[in-house]
TISE-799311 format. One line per 2 residues: their letters; for each residue x, y, z of N, C-alpha, C, O. Coordinates in Angstrom, 2 decimals, always signed. Layout:
# residues N
a	X,Y,Z,X,Y,Z,X,Y,Z,X,Y,Z ~ ...
//
This chain:
# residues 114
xx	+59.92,-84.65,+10.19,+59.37,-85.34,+11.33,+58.52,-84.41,+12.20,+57.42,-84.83,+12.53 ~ +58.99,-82.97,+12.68,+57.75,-82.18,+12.87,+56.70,-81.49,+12.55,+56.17,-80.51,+13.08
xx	+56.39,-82.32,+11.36,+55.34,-82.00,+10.65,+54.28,-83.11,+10.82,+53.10,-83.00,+10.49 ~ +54.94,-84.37,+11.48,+53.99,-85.65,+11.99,+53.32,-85.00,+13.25,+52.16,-84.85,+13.63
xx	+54.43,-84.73,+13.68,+53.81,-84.63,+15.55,+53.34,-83.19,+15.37,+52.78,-82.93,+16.43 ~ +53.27,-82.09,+14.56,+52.24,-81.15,+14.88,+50.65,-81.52,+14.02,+49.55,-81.07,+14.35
xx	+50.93,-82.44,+12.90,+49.70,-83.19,+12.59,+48.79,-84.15,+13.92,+47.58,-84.32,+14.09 ~ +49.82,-84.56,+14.57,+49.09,-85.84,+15.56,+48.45,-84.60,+16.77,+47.47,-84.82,+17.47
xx	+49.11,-83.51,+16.79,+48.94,-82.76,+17.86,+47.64,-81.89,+17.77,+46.84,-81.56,+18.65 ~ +47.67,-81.61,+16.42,+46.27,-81.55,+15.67,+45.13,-81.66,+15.91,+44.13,-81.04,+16.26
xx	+45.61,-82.97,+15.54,+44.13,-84.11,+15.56,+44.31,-84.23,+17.01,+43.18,-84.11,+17.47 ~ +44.88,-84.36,+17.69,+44.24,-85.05,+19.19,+43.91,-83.48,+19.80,+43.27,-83.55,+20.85
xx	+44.12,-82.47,+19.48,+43.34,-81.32,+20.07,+41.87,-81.40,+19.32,+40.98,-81.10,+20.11 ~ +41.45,-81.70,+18.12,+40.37,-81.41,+17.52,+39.50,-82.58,+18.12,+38.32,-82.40,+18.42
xx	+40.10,-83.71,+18.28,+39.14,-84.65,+19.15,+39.24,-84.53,+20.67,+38.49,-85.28,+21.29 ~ +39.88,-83.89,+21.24,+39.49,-83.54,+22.57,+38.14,-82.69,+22.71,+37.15,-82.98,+23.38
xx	+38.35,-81.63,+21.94,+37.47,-80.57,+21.58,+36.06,-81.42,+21.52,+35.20,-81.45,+22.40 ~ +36.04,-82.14,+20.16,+35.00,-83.01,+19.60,+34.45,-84.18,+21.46,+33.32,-84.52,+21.80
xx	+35.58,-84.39,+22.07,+34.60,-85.40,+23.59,+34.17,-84.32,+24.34,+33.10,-84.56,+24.90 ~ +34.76,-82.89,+24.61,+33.77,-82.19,+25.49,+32.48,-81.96,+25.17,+31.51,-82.02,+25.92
xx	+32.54,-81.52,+23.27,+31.35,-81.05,+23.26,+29.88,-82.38,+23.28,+28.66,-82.21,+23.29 ~ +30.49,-83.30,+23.29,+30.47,-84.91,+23.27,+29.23,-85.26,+24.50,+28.15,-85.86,+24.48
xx	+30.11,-84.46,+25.63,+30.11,-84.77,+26.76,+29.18,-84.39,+27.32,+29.00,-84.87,+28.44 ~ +28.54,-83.74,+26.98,+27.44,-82.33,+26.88,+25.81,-83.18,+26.47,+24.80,-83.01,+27.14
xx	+25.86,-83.77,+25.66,+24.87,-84.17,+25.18,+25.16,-84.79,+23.73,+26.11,-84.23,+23.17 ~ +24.58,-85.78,+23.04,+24.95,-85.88,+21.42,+23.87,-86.57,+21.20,+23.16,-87.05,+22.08
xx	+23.63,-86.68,+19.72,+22.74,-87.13,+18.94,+23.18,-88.51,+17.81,+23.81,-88.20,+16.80 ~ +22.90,-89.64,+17.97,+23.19,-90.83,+16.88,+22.64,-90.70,+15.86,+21.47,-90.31,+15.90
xx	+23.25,-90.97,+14.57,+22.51,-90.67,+13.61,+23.12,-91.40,+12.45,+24.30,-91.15,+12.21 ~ +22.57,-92.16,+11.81,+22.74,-93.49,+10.77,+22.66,-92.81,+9.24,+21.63,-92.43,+8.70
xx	+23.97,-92.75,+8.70,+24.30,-92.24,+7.38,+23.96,-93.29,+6.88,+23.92,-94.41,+7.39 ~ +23.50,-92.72,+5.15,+22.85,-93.69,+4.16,+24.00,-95.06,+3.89,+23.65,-96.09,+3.32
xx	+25.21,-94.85,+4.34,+26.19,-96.35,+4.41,+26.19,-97.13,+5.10,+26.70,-98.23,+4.91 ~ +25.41,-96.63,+6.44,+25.26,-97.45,+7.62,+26.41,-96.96,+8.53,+26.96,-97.72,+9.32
xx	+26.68,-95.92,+8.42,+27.83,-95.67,+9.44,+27.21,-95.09,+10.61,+26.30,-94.39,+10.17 ~ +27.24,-95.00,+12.03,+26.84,-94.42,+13.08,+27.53,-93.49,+13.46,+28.57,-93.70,+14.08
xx	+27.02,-92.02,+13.12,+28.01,-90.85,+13.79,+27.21,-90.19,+14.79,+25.98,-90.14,+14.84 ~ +27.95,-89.73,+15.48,+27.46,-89.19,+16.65,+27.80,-87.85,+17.03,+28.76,-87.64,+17.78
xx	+26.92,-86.73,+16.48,+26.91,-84.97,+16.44,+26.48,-84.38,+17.96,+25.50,-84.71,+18.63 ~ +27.49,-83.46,+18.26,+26.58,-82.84,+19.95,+25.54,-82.37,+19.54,+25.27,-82.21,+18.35
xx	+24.54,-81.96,+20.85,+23.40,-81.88,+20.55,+23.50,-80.28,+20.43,+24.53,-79.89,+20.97 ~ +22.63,-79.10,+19.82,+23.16,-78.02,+19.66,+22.61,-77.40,+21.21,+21.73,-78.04,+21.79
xx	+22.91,-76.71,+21.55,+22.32,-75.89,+22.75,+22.00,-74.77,+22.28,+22.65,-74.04,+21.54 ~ +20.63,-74.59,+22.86,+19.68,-73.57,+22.96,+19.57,-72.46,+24.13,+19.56,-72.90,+25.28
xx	+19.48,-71.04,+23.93,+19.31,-70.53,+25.53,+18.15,-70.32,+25.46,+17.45,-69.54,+24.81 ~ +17.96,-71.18,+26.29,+16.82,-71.62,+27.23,+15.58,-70.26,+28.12,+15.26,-70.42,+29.30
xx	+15.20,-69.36,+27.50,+14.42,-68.79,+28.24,+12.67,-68.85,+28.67,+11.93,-68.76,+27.69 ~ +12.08,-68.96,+29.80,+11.33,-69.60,+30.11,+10.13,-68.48,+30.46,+10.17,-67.56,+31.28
xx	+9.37,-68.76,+29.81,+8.13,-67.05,+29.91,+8.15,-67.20,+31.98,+7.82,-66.14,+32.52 ~ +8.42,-68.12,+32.74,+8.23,-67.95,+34.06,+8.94,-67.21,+34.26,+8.65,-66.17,+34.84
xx	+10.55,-67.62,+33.71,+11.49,-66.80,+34.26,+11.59,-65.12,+33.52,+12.02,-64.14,+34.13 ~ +11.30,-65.10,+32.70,+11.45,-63.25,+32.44,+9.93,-63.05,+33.25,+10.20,-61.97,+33.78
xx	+8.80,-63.29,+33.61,+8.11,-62.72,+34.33,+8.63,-62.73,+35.60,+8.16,-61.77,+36.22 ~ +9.35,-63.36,+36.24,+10.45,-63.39,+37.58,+11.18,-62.28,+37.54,+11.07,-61.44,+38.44
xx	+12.02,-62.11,+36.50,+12.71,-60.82,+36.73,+12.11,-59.74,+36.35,+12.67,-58.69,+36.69 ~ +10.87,-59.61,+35.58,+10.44,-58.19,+35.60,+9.68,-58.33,+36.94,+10.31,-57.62,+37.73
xx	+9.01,-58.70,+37.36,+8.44,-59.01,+38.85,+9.54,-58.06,+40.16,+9.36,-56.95,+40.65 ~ +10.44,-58.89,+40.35,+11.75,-58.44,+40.68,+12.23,-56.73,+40.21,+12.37,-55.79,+40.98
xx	+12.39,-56.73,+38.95,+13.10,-55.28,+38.54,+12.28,-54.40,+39.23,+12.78,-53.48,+39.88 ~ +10.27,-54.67,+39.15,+9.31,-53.71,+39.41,+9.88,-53.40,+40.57,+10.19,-52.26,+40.93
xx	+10.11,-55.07,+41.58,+9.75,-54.74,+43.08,+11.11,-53.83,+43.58,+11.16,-53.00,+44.48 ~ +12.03,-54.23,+42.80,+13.54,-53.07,+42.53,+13.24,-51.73,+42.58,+13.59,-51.01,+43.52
xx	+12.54,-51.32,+41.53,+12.16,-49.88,+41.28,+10.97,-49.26,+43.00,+10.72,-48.24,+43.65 ~ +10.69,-50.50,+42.99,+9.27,-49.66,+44.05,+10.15,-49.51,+45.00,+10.00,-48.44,+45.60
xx	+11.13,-50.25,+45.43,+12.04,-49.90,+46.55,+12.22,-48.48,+47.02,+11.81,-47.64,+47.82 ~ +13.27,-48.76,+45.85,+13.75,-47.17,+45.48,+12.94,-46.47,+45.49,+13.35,-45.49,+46.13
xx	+11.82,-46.29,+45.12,+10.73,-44.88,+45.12,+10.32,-45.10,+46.13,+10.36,-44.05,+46.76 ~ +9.83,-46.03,+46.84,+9.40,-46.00,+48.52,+10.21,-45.57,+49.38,+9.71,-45.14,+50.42
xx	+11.76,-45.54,+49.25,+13.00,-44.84,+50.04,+13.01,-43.32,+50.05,+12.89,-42.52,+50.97 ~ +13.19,-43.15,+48.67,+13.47,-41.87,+47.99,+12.28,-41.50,+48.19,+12.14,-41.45,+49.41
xx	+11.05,-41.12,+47.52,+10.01,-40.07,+47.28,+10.01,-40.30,+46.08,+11.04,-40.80,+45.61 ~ +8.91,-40.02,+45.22,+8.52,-40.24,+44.18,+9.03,-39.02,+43.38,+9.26,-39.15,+42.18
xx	+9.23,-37.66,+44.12,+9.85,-36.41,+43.40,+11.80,-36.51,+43.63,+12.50,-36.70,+42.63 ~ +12.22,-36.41,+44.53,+13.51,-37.40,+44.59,+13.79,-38.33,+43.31,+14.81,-38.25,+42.63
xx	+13.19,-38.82,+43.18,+13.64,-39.87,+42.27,+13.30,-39.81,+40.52,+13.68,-40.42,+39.52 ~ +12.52,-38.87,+40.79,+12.05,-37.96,+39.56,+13.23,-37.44,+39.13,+13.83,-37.90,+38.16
xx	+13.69,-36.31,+39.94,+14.36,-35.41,+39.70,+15.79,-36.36,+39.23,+16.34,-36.20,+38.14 ~ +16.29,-37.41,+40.29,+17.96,-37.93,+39.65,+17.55,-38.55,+38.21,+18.43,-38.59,+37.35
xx	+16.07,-39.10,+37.86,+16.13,-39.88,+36.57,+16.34,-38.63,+35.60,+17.14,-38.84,+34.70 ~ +15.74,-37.35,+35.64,+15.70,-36.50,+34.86,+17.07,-36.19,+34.38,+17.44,-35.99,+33.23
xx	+17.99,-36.21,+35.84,+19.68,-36.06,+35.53,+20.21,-36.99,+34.83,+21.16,-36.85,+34.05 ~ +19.49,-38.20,+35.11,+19.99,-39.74,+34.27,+19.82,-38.77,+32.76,+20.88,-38.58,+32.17
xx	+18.82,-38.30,+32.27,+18.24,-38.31,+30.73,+19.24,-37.27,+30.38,+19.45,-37.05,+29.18 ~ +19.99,-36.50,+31.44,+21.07,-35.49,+31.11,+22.53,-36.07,+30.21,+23.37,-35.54,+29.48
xx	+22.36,-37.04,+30.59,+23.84,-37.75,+30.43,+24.61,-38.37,+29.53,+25.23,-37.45,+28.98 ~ +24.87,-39.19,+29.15,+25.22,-39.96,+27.95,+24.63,-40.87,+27.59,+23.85,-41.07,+28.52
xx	+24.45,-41.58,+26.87,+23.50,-42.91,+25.99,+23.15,-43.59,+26.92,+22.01,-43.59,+27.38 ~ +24.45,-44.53,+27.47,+23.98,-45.50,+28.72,+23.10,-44.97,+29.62,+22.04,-45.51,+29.90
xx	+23.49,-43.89,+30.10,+22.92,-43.10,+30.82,+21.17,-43.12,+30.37,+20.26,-43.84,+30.79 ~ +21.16,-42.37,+29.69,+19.81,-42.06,+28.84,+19.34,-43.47,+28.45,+18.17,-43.41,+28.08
xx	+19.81,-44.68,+28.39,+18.91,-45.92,+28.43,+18.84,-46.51,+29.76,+17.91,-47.31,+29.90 ~ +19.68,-46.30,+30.88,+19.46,-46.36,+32.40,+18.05,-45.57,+32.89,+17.17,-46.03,+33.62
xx	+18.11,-44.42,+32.35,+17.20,-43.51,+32.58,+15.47,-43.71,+32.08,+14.45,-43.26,+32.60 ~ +15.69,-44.73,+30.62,+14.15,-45.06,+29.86,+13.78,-45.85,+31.20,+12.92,-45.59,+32.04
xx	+14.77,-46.98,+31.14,+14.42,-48.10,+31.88,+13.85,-47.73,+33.50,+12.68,-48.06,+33.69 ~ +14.30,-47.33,+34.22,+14.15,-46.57,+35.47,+12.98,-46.17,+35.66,+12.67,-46.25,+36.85
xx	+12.07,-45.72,+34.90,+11.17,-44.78,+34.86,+9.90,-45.05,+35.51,+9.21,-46.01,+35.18 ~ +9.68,-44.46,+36.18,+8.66,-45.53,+37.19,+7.11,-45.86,+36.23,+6.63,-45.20,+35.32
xx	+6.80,-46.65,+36.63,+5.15,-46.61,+35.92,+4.43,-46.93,+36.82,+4.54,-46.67,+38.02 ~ +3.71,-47.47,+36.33,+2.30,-47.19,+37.35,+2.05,-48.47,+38.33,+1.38,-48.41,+39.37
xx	+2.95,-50.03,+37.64,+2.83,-51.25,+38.72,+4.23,-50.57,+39.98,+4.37,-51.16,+41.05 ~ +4.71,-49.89,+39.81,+5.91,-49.52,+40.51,+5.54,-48.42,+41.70,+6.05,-48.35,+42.81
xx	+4.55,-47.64,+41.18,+3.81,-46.53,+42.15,+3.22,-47.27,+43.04,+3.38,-47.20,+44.25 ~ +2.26,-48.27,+42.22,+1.38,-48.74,+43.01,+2.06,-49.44,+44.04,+1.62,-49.37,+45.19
xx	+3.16,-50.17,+43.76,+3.96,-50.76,+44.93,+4.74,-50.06,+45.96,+4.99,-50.49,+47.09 ~ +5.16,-48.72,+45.34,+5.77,-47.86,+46.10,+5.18,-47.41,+47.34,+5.78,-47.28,+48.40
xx	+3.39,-47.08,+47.05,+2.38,-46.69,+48.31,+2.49,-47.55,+49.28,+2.61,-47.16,+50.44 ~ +2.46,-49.41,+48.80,+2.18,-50.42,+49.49,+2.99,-49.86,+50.44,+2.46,-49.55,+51.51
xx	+4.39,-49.64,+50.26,+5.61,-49.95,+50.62,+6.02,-48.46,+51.34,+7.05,-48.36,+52.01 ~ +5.45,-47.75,+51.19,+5.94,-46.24,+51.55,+5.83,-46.46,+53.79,+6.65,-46.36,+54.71
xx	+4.42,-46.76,+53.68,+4.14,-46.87,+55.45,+5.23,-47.57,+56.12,+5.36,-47.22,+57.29 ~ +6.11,-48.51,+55.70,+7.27,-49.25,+56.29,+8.65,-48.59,+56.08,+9.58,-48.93,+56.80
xx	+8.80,-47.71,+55.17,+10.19,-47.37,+55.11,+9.99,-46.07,+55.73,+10.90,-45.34,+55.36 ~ +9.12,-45.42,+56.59,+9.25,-44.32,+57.82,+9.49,-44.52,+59.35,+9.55,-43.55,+60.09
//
């Protein structure tokens, strides 16, 4: 007999499962018998060329901060310690690295942070 009720217990977890993902979105779809089944829809991550130009926009205006606070040699010098360090470190350190939309923002930005 507990081999019924961990069967029923089963199935009503696998169809709970089956209405969330349900719940979400699904797709109808007519098998060659005529039966109507109904599959969730798959989800996609969603990235949007607006939005990664948003956050590199952002990261730049991140970095110019920082070099408009610090000094452009200041900030030289801790990334150089970044490249000292361990992996993370040393990919903290690629990333960091100022370029040239980041300078240019740094000048904008230098006359206000004195």
């Amino acid at each position: 007999m507990s081999d019924v009720f961990r069967d029923f217990d089963e199935r009503i977890s696998r169809l709970s499962a089956k209405h969330e993902k349900l719940q979400r979105g699904y797709v109808g779809q007519i098998t060659r018998d005529g039966l109507i089944v109904f599959r969730p829809k798959r989800r996609r991550l969603s990235l949007s060329p607006r939005g990664l130009a948003l956050v590199a926009i952002g990261f730049v205006f991140f970095k110019s901060v920082i070099v408009a606070h610090l000094g452009l040699e200041t900030y030289s010098e801790r990334i150089a310690a970044l490249q000292d360090g361990t992996m993370v470190e040393q990919a903290g350190a690629f990333i960091m690295q100022p370029d040239p939309a980041t300078q240019w923002a740094a000048a904008k930005m230098r006359p206000y942070f004195r």
